[in-house]
C-alpha positions as CSV (number, residue, x, y, z in Angstrom):
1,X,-18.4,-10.1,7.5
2,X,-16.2,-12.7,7.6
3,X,-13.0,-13.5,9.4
4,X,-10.8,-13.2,6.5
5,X,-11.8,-9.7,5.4
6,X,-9.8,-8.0,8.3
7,X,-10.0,-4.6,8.3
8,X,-6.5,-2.9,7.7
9,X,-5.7,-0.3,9.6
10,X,-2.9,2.8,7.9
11,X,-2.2,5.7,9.7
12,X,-1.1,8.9,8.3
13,X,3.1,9.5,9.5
14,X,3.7,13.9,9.3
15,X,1.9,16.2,11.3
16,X,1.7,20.0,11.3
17,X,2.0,20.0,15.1
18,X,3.7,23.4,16.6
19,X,5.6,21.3,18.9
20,X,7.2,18.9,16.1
21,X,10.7,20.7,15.7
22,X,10.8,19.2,11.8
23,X,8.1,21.5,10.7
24,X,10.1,24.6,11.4
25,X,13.5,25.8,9.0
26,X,15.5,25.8,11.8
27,X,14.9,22.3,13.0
28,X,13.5,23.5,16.5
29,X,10.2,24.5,18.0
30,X,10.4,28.8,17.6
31,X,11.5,30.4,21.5
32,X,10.7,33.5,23.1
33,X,12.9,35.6,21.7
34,X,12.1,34.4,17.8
35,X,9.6,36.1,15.5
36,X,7.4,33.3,14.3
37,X,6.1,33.5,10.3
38,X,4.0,31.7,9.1
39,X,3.5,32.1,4.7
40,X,0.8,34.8,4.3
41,X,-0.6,32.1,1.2
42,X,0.2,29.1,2.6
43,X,-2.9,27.4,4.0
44,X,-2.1,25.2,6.8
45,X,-3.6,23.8,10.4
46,X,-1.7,24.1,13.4
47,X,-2.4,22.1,16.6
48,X,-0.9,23.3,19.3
49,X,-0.1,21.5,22.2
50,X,1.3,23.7,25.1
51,X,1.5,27.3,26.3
52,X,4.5,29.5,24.2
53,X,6.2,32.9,25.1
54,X,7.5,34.6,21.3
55,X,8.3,38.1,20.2
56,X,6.5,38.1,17.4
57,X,4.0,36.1,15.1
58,X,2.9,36.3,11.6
59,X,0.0,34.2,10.9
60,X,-1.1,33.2,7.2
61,X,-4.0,34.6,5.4
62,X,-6.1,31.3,5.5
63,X,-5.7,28.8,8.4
64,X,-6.1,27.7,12.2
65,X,-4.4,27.6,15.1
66,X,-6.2,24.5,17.1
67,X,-5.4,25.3,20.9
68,X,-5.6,22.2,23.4
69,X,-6.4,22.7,26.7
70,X,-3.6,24.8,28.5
71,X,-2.3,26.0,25.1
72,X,-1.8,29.8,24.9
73,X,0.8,32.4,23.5
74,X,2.0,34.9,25.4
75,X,4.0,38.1,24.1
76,X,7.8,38.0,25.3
77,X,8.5,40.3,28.1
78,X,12.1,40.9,27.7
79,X,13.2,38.4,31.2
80,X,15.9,35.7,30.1
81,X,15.2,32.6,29.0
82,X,18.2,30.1,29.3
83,X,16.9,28.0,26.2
84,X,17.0,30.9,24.4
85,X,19.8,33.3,23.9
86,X,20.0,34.5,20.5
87,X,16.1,35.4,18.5
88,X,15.6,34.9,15.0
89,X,12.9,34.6,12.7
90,X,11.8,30.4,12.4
91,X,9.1,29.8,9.7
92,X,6.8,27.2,9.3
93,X,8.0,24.3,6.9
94,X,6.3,23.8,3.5
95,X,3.3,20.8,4.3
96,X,1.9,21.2,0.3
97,X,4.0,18.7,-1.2
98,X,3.2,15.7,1.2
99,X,1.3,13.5,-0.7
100,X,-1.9,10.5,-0.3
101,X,-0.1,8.3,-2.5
102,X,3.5,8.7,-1.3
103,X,3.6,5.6,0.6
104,X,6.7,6.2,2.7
105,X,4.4,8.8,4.9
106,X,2.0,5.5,5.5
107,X,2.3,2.7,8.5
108,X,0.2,-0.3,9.7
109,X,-1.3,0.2,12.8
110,X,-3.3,-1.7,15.2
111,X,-6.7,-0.2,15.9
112,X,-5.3,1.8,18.7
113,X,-2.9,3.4,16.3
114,X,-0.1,1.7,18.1
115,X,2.7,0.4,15.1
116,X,1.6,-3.2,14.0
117,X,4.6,-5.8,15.0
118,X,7.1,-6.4,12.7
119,X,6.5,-9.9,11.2
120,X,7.3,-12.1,7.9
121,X,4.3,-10.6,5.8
122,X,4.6,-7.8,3.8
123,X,2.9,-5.3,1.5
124,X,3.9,-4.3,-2.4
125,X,4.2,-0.9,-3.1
126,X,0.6,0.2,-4.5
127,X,-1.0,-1.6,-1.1
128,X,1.4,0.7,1.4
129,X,-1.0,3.4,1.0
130,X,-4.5,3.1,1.8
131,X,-6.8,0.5,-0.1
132,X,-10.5,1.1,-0.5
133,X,-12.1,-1.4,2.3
134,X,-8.8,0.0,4.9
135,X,-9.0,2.7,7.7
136,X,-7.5,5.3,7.9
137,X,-6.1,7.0,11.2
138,X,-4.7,10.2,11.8
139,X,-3.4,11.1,15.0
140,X,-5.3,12.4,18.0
141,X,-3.8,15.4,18.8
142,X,-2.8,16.3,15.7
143,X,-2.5,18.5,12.8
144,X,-1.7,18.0,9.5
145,X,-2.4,18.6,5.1
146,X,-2.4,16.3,2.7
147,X,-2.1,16.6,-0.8
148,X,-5.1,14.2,-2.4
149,X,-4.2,14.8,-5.9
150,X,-5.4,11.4,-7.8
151,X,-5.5,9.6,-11.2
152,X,-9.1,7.9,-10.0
153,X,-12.3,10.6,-9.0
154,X,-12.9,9.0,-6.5
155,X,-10.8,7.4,-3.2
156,X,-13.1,4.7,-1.4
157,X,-12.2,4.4,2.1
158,X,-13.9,2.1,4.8
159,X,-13.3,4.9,7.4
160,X,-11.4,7.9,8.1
161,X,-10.4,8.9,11.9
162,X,-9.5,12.3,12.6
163,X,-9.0,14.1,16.2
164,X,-10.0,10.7,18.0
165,X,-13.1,10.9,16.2
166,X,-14.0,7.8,14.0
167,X,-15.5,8.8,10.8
168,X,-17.4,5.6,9.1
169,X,-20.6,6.4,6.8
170,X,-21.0,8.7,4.4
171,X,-22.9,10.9,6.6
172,X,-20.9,11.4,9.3
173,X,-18.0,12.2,6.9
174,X,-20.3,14.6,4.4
175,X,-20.7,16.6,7.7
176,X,-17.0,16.7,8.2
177,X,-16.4,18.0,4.8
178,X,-18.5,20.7,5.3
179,X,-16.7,22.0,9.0
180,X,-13.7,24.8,8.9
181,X,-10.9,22.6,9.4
182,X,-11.3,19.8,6.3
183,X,-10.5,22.3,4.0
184,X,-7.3,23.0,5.5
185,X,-6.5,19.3,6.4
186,X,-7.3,17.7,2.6
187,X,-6.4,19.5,-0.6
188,X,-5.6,18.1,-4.1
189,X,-8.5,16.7,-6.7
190,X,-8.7,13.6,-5.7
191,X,-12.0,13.4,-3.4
192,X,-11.9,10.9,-0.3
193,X,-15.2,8.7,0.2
194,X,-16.2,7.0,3.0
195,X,-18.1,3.6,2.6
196,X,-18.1,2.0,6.5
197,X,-18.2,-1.5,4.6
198,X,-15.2,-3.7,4.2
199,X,-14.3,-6.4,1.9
200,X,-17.2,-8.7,1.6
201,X,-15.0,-11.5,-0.2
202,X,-13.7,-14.2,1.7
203,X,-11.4,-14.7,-1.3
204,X,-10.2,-11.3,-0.9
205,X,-10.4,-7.6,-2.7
206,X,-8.0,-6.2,-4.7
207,X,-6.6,-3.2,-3.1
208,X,-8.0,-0.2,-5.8
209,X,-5.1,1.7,-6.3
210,X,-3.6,0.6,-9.7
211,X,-4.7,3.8,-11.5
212,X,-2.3,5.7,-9.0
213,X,0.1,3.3,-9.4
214,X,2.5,5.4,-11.4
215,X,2.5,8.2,-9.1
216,X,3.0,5.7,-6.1
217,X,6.6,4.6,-7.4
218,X,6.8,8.6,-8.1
219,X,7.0,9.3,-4.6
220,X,8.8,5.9,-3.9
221,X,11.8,6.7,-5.6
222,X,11.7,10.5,-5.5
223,X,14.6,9.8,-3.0
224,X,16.4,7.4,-5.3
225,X,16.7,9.9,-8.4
226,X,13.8,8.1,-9.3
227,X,15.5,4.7,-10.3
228,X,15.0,1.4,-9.0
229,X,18.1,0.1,-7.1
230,X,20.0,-2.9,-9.1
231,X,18.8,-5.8,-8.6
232,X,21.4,-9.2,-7.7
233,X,19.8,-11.4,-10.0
234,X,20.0,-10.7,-13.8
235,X,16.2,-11.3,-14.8
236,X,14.5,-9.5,-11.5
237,X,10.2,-10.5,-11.1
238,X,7.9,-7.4,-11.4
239,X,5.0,-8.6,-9.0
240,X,1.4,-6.4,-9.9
241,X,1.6,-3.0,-7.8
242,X,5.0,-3.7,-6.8
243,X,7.6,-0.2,-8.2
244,X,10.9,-2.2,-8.8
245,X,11.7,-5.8,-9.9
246,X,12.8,-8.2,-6.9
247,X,14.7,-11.6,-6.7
248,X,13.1,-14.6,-5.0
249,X,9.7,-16.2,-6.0
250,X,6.3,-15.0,-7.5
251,X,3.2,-17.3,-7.4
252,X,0.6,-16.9,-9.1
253,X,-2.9,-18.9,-7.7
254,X,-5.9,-19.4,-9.7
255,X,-8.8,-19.9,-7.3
256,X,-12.9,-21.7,-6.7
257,X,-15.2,-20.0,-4.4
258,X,-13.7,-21.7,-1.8
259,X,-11.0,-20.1,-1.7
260,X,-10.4,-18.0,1.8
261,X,-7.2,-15.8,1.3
262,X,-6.9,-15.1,5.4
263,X,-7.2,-18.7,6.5
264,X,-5.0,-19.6,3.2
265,X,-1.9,-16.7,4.8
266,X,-2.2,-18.4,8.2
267,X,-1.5,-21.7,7.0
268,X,1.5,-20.6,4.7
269,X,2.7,-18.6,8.2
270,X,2.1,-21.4,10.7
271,X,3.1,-24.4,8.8
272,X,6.0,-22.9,6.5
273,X,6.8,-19.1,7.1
274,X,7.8,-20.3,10.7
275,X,10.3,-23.0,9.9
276,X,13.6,-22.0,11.5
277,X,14.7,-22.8,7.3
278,X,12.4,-19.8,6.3
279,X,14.1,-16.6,9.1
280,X,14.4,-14.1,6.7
281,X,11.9,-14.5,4.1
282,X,9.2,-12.3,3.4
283,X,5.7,-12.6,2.5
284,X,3.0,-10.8,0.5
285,X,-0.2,-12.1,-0.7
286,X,-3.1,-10.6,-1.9
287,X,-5.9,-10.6,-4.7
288,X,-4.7,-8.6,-7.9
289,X,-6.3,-8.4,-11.2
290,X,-4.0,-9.2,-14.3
291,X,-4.9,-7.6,-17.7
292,X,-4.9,-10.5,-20.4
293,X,-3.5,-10.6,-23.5
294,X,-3.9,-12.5,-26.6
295,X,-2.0,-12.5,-30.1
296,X,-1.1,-8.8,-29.0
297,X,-4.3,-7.9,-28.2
298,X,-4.8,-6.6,-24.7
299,X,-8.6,-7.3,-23.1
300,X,-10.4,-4.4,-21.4
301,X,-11.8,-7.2,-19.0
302,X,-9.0,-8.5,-15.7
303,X,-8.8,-11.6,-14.4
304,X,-8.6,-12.0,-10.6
305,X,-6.1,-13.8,-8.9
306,X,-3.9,-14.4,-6.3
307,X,-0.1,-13.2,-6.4
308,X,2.1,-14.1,-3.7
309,X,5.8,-12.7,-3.5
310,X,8.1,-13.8,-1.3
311,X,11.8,-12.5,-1.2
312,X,14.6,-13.1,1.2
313,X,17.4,-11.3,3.1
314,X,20.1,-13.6,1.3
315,X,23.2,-11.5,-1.0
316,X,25.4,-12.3,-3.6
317,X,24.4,-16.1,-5.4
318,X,22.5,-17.1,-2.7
319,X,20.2,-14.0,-3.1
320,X,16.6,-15.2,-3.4
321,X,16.8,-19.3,-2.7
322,X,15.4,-19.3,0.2
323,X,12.6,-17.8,-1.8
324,X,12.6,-20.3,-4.3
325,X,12.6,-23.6,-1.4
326,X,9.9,-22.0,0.0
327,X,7.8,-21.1,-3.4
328,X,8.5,-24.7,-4.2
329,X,7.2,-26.1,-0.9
330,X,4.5,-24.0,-1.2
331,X,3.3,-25.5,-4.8
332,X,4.2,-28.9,-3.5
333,X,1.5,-28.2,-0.8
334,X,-0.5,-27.0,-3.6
335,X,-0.5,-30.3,-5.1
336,X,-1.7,-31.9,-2.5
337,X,-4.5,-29.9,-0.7
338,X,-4.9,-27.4,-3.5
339,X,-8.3,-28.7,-4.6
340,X,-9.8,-28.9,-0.6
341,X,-8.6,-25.2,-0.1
342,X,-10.1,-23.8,-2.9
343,X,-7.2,-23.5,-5.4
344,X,-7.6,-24.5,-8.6
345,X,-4.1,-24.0,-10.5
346,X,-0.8,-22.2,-10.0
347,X,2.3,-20.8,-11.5
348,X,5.5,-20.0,-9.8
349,X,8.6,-17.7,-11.3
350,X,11.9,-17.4,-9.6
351,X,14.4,-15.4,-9.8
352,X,18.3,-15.9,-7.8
353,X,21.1,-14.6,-7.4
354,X,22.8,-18.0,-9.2
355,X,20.2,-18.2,-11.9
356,X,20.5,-16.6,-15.4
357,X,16.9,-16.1,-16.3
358,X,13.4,-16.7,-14.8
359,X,12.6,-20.1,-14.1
360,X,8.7,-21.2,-14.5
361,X,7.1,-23.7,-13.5
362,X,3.1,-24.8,-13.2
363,X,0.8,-26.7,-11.5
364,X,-3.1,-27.6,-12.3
365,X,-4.8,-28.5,-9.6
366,X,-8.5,-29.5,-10.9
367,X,-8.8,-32.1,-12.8
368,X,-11.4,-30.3,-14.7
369,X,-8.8,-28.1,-15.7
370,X,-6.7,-30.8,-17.2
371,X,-10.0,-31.9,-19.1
372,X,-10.7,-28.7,-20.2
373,X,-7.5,-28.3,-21.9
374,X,-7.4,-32.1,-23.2
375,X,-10.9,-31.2,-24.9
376,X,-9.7,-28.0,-26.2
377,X,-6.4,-29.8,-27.7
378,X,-8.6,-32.5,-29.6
379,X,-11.3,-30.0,-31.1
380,X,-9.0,-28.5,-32.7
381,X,-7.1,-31.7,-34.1
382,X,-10.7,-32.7,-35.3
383,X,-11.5,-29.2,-36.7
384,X,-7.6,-29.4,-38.4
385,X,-8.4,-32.9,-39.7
386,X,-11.8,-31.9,-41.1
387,X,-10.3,-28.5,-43.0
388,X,-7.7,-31.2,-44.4
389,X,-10.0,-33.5,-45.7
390,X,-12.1,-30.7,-47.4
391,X,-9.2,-29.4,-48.7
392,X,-8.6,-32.8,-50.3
393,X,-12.0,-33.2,-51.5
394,X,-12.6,-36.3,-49.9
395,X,-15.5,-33.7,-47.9
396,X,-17.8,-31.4,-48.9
């Protein structure tokens, strides 16, 4: 493949670890004097990391306790333990409700699973949560259910790793499906798939998830009473597969089959993105597809292209310019090299903190598209002057 299609690597946040004191009501791993119960109908998977003394255990009518080595429980023999004066019953938290497509229980990762470095580049909403040519990790050593409940059939993944164990052809994963534990670990009705192919464009793939986009920003703003926050500027963007409107700087790139969207993010990262001007702004690009429209009239068919969004830490008036310098650097650049990096035309919006409404402006890179539209423009003055003269009757 080549270098630009990447593989992206998301790992999966909760787990349904006995040690992790969050998955219990009372905010702490259960002691030897508590009664441990677990829902008789809840389904659930429990790793379980290290040996426990407890009084008493209810277990659920469908699920597993997955013992590492050294793990055991031990009845409670009545001796005092100083970390635990007072028993009480401690149930297991509620894992049903945690969702695939809630992308707040999502994070990049490096292949190791360690968390990616913090840098200027950034993902829209609908691209936080697993894409169809990503991987996906969960923990070694760990438990955990997920809801898969989908608006598409089917979820393409490149791979899925579970237990250490890397999951990436459809085989290997078909016999997964068909072990005790997947069962307990997936539930909903959307069905995983696993490829082991990633994106073979060097112009990129669009990310898959726009059917589920509503139930994405859901999830996002479950949290937030499920409104967007105010924006600064009065006439916010709405980037494709982004939840809420932001101020700063869409561009939109119309591309050739030169085009290679990795090398193309470098460039914008070594030669702008890192000018001391730029600390602050932020970054996403990827391929999208917009739905058309014309005279009202919306087309079934997309058209690819490339969206960049770039927003900045800035408040109040100056919310957003930094943005906007850098969106019209970048279209400057455009102007110049656009044609030898494979971009054919683009369009930038901005939005400030000091402007009263969007601000557009455009670029055509090719001359062929200049052409193309001067050609168009005098058809139809010949096809107007023709209808005129038959109207006349100086033509029949």
């Amino acid at each position: 493949l080549p270098a630009a299609a990447a593989a992206v690597y998301k790992q999966w946040i909760p787990n349904t670890n006995f040690e992790t004191a969050s998955n219990w009501d009372k905010g702490r791993v259960p002691c030897a004097r508590d009664v441990v119960h677990f829902e008789k109908d809840k389904v659930v998977s429990v790793f379980v990391r290290s040996p426990h003394v407890l009084t008493d255990m209810y277990l659920p009518l469908n699920g597993e306790l997955v013992l590492a080595a050294g793990a055991a429980f031990t009845a409670f023999d009545g001796s005092w333990d100083p970390g635990c004066d007072s028993g009480g019953t401690v149930s297991f938290a509620d894992a049903e409700h945690r969702a695939w497509f809630d992308p707040t229980l999502w994070q990049d990762v490096l292949p190791s699973g360690e968390p990616k470095p913090g840098g200027p580049i950034f993902s829209v909403d609908e691209e936080r949560v697993p894409c169809r040519y990503d991987d996906v990790l969960f923990q070694p050593q760990t438990s955990f259910r997920v809801n898969t409940d989908s608006s598409q059939p089917v979820i393409h993944l490149r791979s899925i790793s579970v237990m250490g164990q890397e999951l990436n052809t459809p085989a290997s994963w078909a016999g997964y499906l068909q072990g005790p534990s997947a069962p307990l670990q997936f539930h909903g009705n959307g069905t995983l798939q696993v490829t082991g192919t990633g994106c073979p464009d060097k112009s990129g793939c669009a990310c898959g998830n726009t059917l589920d986009g509503p139930r994405i920003c859901a999830a996002l703003l479950r949290t937030s009473g499920r409104k967007c926050p105010e924006p600064a500027c009065q006439s916010p963007l709405q980037p494709l597969g982004h939840c809420c409107g932001v101020c700063g700087a869409t561009i939109n790139l119309d591309f050739t089959p030169d085009f290679d969207l990795q090398k193309y993010q470098d460039r914008l990262v070594r030669e702008l993105l890192s000018q001391p001007k730029y600390t602050g702004v932020q970054m996403a690009i990827s391929k999208v597809h917009k739905t058309q429209t014309f005279l009202g009239i919306t087309s079934r068919s997309a058209t690819p292209l490339i969206q960049i969004v770039l927003i900045d830490d800035r408040a109040g008036l100056q919310t957003g310019t930094a943005a906007e310098q850098l969106a019209a650097d970048i279209m400057e650049s455009i102007a110049q090299h656009g044609e030898a990096l494979g971009i054919s035309s683009g369009k930038m919006e901005v939005a400030t903190g000091s402007s009263a409404s969007k601000q557009v402006g455009s670029h055509a890179v090719s001359r062929i598209t200049a052409g193309t539209v001067m050609g168009l423009l005098f058809s139809l003055l010949l096809l107007g002057g023709i209808l005129f003269l038959h109207r006349k009757g100086k033509l029949r």
